[in-house]
N, C-alpha and C positions, 0 to 999 in steps of 0.2 A: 650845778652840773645838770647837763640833759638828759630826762629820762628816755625809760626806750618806748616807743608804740603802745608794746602790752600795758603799760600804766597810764594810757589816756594820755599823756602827753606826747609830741612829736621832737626829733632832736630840730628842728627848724619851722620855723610859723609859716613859712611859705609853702602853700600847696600848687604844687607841678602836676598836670597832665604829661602824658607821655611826651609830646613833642616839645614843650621847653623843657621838660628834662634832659633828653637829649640835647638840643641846644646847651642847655648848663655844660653838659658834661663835655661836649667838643669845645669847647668856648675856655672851659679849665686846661684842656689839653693842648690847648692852641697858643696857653699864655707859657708852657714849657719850653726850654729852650729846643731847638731841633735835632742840635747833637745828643741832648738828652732823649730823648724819645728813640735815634736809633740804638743809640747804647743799651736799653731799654730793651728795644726788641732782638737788636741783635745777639748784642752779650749780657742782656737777662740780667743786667745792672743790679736791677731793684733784690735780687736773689743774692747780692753780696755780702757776705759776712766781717769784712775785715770793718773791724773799730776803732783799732788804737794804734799807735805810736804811727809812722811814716805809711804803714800799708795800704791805705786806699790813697794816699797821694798819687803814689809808686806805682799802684796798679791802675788809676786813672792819666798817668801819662803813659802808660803800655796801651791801653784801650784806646785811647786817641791818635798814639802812633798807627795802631796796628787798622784804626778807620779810616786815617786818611790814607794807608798803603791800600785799602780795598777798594775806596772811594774814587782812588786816580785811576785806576783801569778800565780801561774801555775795552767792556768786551758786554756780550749778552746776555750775561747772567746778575739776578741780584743780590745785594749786597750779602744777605743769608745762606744763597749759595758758596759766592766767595769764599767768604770765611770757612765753611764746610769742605769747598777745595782745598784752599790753603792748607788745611790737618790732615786732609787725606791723600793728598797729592805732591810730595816735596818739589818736582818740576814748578807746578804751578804758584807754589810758593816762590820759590826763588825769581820766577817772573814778576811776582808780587814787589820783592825785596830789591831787586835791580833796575826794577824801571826808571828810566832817565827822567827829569823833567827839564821840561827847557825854561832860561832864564831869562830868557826874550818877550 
């Protein structure tokens, strides 16, 4: 098991300077899938509590329906606005939830 700092030891033998640590750390973030990272930031994913039986299936096809209803809209706003209309706004919901897509 890795000690921490204060006992002379490091949890990794590699020493970073600032700039390939950043490196490291975009380079981690970059091998995440991309839906993951908005889920992430927009609906704060990582904040989720459900563990057990069907619940994060269940609420992971609700997230995903509800990104791509924000994601097909074209309009000027982004996606963390969206979503904040959508709750605050039933009209702009419903323009959400009705938009056609064409199969062309």
């Amino acid at each position: 098991m890795a000690r921490s700092r204060s006992s002379g030891n490091y949890l990794s033998s590699t020493k970073l300077d600032a700039k390939r640590f950043a490196a490291a750390v975009r380079a981690h973030r970059g091998v995440e899938n991309p839906l993951h990272l908005v889920l992430d930031v927009v609906f704060h994913d990582d904040l989720a509590r459900l563990r057990t039986a069907n619940g994060p299936q269940n609420m992971a096809m609700v997230k995903h329906l509800a990104m791509n209803l924000i994601r097909n809209t074209k309009d000027k706003h982004g996606l963390k606005v969206r979503r904040k209309l959508a709750n605050l706004n039933p009209n702009y919901l419903e323009t959400l939830i009705r938009q056609t897509v064409s199969l062309t």
